[in-house]
C-alpha positions in Angstrom: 0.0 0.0 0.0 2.7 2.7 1.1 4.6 1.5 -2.0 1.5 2.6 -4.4 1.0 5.9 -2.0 4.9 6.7 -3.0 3.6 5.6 -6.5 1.5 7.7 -7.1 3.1 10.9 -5.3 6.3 10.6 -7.8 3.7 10.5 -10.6 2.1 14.2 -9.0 5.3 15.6 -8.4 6.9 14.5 -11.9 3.3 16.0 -13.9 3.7 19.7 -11.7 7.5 19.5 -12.7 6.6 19.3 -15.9 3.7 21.7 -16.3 6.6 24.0 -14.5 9.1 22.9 -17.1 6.8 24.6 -19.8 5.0 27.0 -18.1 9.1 28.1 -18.2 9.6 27.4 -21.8 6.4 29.3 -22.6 7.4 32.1 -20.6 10.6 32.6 -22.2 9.2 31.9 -25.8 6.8 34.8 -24.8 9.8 37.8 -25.0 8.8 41.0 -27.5 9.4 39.1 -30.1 7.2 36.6 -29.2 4.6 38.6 -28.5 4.6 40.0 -32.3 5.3 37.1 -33.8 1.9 35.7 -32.2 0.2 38.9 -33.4 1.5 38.2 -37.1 0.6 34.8 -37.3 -3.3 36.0 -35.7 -3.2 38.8 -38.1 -2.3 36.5 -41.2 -1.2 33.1 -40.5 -0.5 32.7 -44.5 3.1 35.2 -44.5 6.0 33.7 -45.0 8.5 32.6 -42.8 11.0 35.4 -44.5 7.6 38.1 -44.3 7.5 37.5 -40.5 11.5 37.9 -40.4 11.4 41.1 -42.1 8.8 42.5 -39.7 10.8 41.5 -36.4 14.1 41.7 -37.4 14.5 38.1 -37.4 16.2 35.4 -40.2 13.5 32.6 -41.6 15.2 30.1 -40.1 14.9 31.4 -37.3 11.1 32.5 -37.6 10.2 28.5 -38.5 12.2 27.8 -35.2 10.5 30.4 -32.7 6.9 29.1 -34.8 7.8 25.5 -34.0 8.3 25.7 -30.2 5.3 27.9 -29.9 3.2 25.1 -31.8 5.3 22.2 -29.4 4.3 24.2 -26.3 0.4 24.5 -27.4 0.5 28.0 -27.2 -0.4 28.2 -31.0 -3.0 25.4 -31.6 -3.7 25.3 -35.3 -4.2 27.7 -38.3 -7.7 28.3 -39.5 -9.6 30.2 -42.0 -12.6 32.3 -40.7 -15.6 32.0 -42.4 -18.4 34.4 -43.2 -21.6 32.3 -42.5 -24.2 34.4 -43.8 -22.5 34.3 -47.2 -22.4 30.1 -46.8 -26.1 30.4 -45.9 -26.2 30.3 -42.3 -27.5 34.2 -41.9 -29.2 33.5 -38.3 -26.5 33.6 -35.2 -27.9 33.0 -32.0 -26.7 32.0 -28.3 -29.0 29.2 -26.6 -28.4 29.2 -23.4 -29.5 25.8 -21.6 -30.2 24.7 -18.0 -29.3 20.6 -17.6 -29.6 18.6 -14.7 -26.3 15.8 -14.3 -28.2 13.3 -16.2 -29.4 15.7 -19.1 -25.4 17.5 -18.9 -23.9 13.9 -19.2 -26.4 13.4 -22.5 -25.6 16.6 -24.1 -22.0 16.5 -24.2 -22.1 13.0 -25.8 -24.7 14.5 -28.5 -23.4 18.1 -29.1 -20.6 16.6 -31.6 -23.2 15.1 -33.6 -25.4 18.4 -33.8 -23.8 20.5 -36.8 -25.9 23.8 -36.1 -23.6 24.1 -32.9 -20.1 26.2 -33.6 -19.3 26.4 -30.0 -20.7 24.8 -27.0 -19.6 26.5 -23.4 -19.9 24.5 -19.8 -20.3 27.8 -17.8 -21.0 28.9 -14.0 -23.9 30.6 -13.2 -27.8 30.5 -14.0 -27.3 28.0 -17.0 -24.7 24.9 -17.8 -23.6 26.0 -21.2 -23.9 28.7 -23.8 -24.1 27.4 -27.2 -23.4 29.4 -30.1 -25.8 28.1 -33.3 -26.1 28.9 -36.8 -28.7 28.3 -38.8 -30.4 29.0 -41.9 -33.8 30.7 -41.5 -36.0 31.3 -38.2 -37.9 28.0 -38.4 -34.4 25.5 -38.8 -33.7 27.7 -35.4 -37.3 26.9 -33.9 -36.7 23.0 -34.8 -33.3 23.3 -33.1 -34.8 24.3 -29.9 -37.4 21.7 -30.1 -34.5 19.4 -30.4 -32.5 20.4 -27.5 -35.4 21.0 -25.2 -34.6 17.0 -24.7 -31.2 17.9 -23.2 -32.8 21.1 -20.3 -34.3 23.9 -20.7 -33.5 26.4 -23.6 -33.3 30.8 -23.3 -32.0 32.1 -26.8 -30.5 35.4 -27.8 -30.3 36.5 -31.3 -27.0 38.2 -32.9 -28.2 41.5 -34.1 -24.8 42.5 -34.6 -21.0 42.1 -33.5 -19.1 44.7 -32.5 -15.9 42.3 -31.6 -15.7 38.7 -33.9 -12.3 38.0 -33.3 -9.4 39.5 -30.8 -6.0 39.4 -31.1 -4.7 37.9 -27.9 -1.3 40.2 -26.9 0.5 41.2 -24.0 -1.6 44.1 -23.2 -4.9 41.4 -22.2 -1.8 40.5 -19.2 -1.1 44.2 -17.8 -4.2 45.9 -18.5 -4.5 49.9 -18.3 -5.7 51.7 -15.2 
């Protein structure tokens, strides 16, 4: 028994040492240049290597390197187009937020996958359990949605009227912000 206890301590300690082993490398990847190389790459992930280089006074070489260890670290996560919906026909964004019990929760995160409507589903504190964000095609597609989920808790929805922030470049200010 002790043996397992010891075990399984070695394990904890070796997992923090190693979430503090790249907490380090992140931190030290995440210099100046760091910081605008991750806002060129949010701005236009499709420049060059030697593009980047010429912007922050670096070589490509070592651009691809400092790109590398930030993807190795999970700091950046993947490269992605962004999409205008209403011009794929999805015109109708809306937030559905729904109130699950443990049962209904447990049934919901298996299904939400299979439900394409969803772009992004949110476990959250307060009044509801998640915040969905749905697209759909026309006011009755979002009506049979609802119908749909009402099996997983109870549904409040929010229509998008308009967005005054889609997207926000994550930088160094978001750490030390004004006062």
């Amino acid at each position: 028994m002790t043996e397992t206890i010891e075990s399984i301590m070695l394990e904890q300690n070796a997992n923090v040492n190693q979430r503090q082993a790249m907490t380090l490398q992140s931190d030290r990847q995440m210099d100046g240049v760091g910081w605008r190389l991750l806002r060129l790459l949010q701005e236009n992930a499709r420049l060059s290597f030697r593009q980047i280089g010429e912007v922050i006074g670096l070589t490509a070489p070592a651009v691809a390197e400092r790109v590398r260890r930030l993807e190795d670290t999970g700091i950046v996560q993947g490269y992605h187009a962004e999409i205008d919906l209403a011009k794929v026909g999805l015109p109708i964004l809306a937030f559905i937020h729904l109130t699950t019990n443990s049962q209904q929760s447990a049934r919901l995160r298996k299904a939400v996958a299979d439900i394409p409507e969803i772009v992004e589903c949110h476990c959250v504190t307060g009044n509801e359990s998640y915040i969905l964000k749905v697209a759909v095609t026309s006011v009755p597609h979002l009506e049979h949605l609802l119908l749909d989920l009402t099996n997983f808790g109870e549904v409040r929805t929010s229509l998008v009227l308009s967005s005054q922030v889609k997207r926000r470049i994550v930088d160094q200010t978001m750490l030390f912000p004004q006062e």
